[in-house]
C-alpha positions as CSV (number, residue, x, y, z in Angstrom):
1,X,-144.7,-14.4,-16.9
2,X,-145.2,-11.1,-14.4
3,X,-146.2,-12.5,-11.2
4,X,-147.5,-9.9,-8.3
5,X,-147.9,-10.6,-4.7
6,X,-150.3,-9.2,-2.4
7,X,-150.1,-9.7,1.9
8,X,-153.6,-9.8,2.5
9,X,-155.8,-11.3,5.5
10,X,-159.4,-11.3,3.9
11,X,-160.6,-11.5,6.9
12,X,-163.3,-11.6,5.1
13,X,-162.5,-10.5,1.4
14,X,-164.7,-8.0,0.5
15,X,-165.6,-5.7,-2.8
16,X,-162.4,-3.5,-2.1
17,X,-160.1,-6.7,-2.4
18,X,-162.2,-7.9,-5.7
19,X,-161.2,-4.8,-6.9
20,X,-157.6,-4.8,-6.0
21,X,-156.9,-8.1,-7.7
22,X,-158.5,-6.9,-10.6
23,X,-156.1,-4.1,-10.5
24,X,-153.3,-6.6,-10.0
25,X,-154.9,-8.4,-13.2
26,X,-154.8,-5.7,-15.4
27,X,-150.6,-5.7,-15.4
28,X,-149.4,-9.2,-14.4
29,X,-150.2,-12.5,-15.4
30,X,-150.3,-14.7,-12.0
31,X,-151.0,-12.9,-8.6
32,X,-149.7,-14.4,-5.7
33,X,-151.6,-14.0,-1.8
34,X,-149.5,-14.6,1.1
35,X,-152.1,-15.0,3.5
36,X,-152.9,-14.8,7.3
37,X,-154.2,-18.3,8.6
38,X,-155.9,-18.8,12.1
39,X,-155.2,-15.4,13.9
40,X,-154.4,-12.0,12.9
41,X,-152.4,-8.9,12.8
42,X,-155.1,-7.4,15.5
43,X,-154.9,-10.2,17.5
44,X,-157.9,-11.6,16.3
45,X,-159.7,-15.0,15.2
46,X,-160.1,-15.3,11.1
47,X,-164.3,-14.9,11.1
48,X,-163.6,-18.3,9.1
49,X,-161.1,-20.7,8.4
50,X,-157.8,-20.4,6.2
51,X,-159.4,-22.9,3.5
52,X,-162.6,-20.8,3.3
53,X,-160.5,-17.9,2.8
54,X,-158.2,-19.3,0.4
55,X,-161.1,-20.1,-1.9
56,X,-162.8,-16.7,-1.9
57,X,-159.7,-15.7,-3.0
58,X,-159.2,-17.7,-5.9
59,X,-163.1,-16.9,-6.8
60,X,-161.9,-13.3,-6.7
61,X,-159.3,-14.0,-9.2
62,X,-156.0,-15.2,-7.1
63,X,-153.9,-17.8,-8.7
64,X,-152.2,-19.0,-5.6
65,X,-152.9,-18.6,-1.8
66,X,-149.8,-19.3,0.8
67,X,-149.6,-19.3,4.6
68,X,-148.3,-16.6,6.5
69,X,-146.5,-18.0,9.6
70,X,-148.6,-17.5,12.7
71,X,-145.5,-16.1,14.4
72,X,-145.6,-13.1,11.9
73,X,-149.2,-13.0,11.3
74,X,-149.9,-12.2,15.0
75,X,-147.3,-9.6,15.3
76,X,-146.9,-5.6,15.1
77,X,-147.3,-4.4,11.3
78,X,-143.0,-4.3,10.8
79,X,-143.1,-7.7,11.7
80,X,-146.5,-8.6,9.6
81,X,-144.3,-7.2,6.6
82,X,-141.1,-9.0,7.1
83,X,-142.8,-12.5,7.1
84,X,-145.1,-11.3,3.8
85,X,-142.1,-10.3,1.9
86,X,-140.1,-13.1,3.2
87,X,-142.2,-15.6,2.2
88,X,-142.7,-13.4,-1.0
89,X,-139.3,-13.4,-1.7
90,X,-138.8,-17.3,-0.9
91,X,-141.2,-18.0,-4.3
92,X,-138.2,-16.5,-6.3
93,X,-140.3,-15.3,-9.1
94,X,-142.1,-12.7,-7.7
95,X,-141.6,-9.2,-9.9
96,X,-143.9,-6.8,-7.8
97,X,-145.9,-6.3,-4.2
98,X,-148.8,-4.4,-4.8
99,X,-150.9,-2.6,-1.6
100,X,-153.5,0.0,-0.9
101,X,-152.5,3.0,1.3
102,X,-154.4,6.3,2.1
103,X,-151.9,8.2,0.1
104,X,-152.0,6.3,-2.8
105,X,-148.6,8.1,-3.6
106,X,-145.4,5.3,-4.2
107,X,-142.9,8.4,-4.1
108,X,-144.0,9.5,-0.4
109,X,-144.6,6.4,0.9
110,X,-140.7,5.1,-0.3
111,X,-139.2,8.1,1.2
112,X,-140.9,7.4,4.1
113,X,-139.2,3.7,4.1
114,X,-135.5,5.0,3.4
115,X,-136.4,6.9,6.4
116,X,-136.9,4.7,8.9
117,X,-135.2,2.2,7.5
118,X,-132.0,4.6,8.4
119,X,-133.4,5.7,11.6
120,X,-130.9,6.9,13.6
121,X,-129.6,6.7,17.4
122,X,-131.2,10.6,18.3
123,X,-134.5,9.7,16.8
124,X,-134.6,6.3,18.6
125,X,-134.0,7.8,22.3
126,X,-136.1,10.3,21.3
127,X,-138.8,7.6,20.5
128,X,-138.0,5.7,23.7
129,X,-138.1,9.3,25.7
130,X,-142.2,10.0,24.5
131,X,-143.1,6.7,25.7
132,X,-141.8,7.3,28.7
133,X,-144.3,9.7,29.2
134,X,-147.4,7.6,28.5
135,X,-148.4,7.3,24.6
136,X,-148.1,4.4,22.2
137,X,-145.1,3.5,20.1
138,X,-147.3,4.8,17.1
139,X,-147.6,8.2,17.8
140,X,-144.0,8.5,19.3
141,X,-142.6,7.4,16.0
142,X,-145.4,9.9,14.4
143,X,-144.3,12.6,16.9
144,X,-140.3,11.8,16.6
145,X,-140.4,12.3,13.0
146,X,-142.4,15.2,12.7
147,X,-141.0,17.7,10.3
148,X,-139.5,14.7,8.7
149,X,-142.0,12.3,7.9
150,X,-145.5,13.4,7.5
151,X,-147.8,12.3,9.9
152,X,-150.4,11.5,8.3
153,X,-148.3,8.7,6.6
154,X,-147.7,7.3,9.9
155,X,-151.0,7.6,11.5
156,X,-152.8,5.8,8.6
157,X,-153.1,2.1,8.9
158,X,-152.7,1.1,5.2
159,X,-149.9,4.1,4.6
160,X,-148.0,2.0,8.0
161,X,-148.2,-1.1,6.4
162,X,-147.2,0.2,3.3
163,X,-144.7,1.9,4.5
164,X,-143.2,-1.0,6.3
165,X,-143.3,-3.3,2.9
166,X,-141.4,-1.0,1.4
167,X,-139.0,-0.9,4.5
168,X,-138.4,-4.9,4.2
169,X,-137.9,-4.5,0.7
170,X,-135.0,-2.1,1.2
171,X,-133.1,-3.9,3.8
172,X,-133.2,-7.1,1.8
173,X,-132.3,-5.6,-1.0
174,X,-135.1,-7.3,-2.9
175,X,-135.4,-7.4,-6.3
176,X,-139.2,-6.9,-6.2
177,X,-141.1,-3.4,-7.4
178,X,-143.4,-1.6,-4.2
179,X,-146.6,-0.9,-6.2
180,X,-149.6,1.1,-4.2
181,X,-152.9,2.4,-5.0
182,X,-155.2,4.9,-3.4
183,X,-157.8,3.3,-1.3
184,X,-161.2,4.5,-0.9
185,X,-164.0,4.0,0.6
186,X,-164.4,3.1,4.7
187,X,-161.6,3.5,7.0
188,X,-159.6,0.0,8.1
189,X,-161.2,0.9,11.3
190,X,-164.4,2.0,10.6
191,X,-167.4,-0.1,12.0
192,X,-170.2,1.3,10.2
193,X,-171.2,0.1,6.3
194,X,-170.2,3.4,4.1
195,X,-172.9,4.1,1.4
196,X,-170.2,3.3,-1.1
197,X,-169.3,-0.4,-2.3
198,X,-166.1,-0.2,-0.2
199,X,-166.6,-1.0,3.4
200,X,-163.8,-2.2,5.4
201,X,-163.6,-6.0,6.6
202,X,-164.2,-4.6,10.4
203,X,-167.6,-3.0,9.2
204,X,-168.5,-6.3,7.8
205,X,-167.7,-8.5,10.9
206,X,-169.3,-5.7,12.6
207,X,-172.4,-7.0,11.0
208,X,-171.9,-9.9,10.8
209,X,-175.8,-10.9,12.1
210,X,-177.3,-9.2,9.4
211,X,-176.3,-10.8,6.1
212,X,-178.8,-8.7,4.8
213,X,-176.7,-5.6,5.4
214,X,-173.2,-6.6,4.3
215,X,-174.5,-8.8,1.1
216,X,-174.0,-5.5,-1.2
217,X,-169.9,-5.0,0.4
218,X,-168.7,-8.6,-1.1
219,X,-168.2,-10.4,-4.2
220,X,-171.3,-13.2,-4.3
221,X,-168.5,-16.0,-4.1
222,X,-167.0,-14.6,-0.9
223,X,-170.4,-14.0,0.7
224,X,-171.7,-17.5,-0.4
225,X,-169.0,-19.1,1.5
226,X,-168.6,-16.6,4.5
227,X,-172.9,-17.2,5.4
228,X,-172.4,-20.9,4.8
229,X,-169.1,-21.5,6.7
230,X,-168.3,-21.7,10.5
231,X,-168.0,-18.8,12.2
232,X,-164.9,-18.5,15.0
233,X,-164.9,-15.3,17.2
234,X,-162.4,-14.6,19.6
235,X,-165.3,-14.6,22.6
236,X,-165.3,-18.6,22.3
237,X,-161.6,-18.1,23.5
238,X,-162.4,-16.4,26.6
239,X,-162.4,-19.3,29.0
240,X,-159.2,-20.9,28.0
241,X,-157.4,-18.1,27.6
242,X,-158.2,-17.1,31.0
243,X,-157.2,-20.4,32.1
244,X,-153.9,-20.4,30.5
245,X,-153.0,-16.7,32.1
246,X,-154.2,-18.2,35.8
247,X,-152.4,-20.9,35.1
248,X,-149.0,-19.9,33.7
249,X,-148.2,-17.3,35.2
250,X,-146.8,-13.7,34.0
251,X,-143.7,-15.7,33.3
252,X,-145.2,-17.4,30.2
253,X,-146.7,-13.6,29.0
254,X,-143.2,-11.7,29.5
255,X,-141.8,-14.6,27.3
256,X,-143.5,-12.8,23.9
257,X,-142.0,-10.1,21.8
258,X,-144.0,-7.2,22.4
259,X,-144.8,-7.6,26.4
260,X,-141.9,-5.4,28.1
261,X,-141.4,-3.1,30.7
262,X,-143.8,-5.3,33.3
263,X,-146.9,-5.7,31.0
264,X,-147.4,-9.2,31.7
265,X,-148.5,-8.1,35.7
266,X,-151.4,-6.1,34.1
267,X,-152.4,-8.7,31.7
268,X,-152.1,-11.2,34.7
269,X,-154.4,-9.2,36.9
270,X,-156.8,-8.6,34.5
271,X,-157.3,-12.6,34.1
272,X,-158.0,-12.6,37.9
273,X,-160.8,-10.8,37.4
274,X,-162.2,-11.3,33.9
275,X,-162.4,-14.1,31.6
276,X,-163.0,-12.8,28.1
277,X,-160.1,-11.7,26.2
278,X,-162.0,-8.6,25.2
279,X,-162.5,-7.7,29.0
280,X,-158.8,-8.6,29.7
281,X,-157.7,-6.6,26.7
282,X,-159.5,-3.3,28.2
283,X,-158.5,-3.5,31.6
284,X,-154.9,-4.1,30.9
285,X,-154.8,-1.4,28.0
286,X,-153.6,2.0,28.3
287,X,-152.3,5.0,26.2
288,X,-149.4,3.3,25.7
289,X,-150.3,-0.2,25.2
290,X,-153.6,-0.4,22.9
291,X,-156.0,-3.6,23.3
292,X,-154.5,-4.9,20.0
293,X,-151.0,-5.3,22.1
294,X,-152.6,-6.7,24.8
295,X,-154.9,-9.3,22.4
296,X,-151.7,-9.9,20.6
297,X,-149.6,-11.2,23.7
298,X,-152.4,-13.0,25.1
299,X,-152.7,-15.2,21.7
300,X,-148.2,-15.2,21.5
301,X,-148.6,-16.9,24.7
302,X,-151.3,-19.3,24.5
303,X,-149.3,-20.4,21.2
304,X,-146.0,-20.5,23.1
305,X,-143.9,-18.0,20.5
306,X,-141.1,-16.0,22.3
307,X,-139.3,-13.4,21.0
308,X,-136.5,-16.0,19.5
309,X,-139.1,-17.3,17.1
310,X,-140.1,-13.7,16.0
311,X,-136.7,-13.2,14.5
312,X,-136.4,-16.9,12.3
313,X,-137.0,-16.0,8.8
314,X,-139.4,-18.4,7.7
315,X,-138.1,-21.6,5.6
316,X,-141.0,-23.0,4.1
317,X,-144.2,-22.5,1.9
318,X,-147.3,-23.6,2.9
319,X,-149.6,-23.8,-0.2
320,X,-153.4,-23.1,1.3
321,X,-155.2,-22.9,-2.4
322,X,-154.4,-22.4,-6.0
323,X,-155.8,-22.0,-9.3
324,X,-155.0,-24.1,-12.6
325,X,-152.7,-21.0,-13.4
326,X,-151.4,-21.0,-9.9
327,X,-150.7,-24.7,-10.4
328,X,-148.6,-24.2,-12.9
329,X,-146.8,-21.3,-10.9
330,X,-146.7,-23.5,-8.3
331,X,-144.8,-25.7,-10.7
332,X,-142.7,-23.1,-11.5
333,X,-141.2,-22.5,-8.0
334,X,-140.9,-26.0,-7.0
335,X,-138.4,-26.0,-10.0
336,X,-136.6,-22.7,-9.3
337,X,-137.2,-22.3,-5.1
338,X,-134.7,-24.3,-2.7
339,X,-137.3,-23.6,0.2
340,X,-139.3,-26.2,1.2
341,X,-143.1,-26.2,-0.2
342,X,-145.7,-27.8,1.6
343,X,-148.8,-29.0,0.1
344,X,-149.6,-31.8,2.6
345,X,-148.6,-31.2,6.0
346,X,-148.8,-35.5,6.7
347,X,-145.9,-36.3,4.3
348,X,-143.8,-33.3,5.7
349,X,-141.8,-34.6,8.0
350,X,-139.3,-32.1,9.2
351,X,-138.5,-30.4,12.6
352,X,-139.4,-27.1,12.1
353,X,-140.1,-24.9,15.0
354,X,-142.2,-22.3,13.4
355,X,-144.6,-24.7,11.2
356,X,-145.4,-26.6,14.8
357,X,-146.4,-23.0,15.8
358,X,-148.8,-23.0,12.5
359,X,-150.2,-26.3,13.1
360,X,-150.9,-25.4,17.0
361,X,-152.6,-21.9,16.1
362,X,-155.3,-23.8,13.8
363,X,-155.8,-26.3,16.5
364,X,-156.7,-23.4,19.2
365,X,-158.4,-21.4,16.5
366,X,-160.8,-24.1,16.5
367,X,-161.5,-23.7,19.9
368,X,-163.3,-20.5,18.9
369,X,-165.9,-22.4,16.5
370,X,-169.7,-21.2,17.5
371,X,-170.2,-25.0,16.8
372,X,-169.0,-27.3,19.8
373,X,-169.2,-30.6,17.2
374,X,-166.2,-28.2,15.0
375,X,-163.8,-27.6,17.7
376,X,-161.9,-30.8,17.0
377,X,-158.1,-30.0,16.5
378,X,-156.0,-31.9,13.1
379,X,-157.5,-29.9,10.5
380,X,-154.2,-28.7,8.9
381,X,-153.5,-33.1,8.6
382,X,-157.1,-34.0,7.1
383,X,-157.6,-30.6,4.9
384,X,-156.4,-30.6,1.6
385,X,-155.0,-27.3,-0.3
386,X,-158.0,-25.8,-2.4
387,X,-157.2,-26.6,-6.2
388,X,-159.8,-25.1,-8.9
389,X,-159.4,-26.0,-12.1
């Protein structure tokens, strides 16, 4: 049995992802999503909840949906890929990872990876020398390795993520196969619906008021569910995220990961003044920090991950949804797999640091339900995995 994995978010699963797993179909017999849950990459609230998006992927022809840890789903995209591959890798049967990129080309994208995944000392002071003088990590990687590296490959966002699977892949020596395929169609970005099938999942949350509009950009199963589901938007998070910031203090921001070199001040005195994360996110961005960082660190620190939890490699499974094929997978793994699967969070009784952080990030997701009556917290202990047979 060939299984592929795919790191997805669905956030929500649209035409272009139909189409990828049917891709994924046509060469391997079980396909495998490792999943964002609550929050993600962006710093943003999943437009519904994990279990929604767990089943849309199965209707869209997923075998088996797992978790990706909260402390690597809101993270930069290097760290996004180390917790997909690691929890790829934990399965122990995976044979490939297979994900879109504006390039499209394996051979440029895996040079690319042996690239930085050898970076060396000159082209990491030289990285830390253009920041100094105002612009984003991003484009003073992109600028460092020009001549080396095109930049188009690292000013894409699908080519950067690509590029960083690849990279995990390498330095853990994994046994799995990097498989890419052009995308078309809108830009990850892009907030307007393209005439094409293909818009991106911002265009679509974009539009969100006018099912009318985005019915035509998503499989009928994912759109059934998205219009009739609960709807969480990062807005409803405003007022307790403001709160927390007021509350405790620049020490609990300069805490997280990505907040160096004083950010947490600016994020701090933006909160005096505004209390929408949106608003916080603009007044405390700049060249150099974008309102993704900013969004990011806000949600790290209302979640209470520090930079120790970003570098424990996570050392469970959390099953979300699977398929009568993916049960059998699932099967599978428990057999061959000596990391611990969970499939109901009640009965699992260990101390583990970075499933509490899981648990707590679908509790203060809920907080952002358009519904007052739905922002009860305990869903991960009364919501089964989805199982279609």
């Amino acid at each position: 049995m060939k299984v592929c994995g795919i790191i997805a978010e669905y956030n929500p699963l649209h035409c272009g992802h139909e189409y990828q797993l049917k891709l994924a179909r046509q060469h391997f017999d079980s396909i495998v999503i490792i999943m964002s849950g609550s929050f993600t990459q962006r710093g943003d609230t999943a437009v519904i909840d994990k279990w929604q998006r767990a089943q849309c992927a199965l209707l869209a022809g997923a075998d088996l949906v797992l978790e990706l840890p909260a402390v690597y789903a809101v993270s930069t995209a290097e760290r996004f890929a180390c917790g997909g591959v690691s929890v790829l890798e934990a399965i122990g049967c995976a044979d490939a990872l297979l994900f879109g990129s504006e390039c499209g080309d394996i051979s440029a994208l895996t040079k690319a990876a042996e690239r930085l995944a050898d970076e060396t000392q000159e082209v990491k002071d030289n990285i830390r020398s253009l920041m100094k003088s105002g612009i984003s990590y991003a484009s003073a990687r992109t600028e460092a390795y020009k001549g080396i590296i095109s930049g188009e490959l690292l000013s894409k966002p699908n080519n950067i993520l690509a590029i960083e699977y690849i990279k995990q892949l390498l330095l853990t020596g994994s046994r799995i196969s990097p498989v890419t395929h052009k995308r078309s169609g809108s830009g990850y970005l892009d907030t307007k619906l393209p005439e094409c099938r293909f818009a991106s999942a911002s265009a679509i949350r974009a539009n969100l008021a006018s099912p009318e509009k985005i019915k035509a950009y998503m499989p009928d199963s994912s759109f059934d569910i998205l219009t009739k589901s609960e709807k969480y938007s990062l807005k409803n998070l405003g007022t307790a995220a403001a709160y927390f910031i007021r509350t405790a203090g620049p020490d609990a921001l300069k805490s997280c990961l990505e907040c160096t070199e004083g950010l947490e001040n600016r994020i701090y005195s933006a909160a005096q003044s505004y209390s929408d994360i949106e608003q916080i996110s603009d007044a405390a961005c700049t060249k150099r920090y974008t309102r993704a960082k900013i969004r990011r660190i806000i949600l790290n620190s209302m979640l209470g991950i520090t930079r120790e939890m970003c570098f424990i490699k996570p050392n469970y499974i959390r099953v979300l949804g699977a398929s009568s094929n993916g049960q059998k997978l699932l099967s599978r793994i428990k057999e061959n797999s000596c990391t611990d699967i969970i499939t109901k969070v009640s009965a699992y009784k260990k101390k583990n640091t970075l499933f509490k952080k899981d648990i707590l990030s679908t509790d203060i997701h809920a907080l952002s339900a358009s519904i007052e009556s739905n922002r009860r917290c305990g869903s991960d202990f009364y919501t089964s995995p989805i199982m279609l047979q």
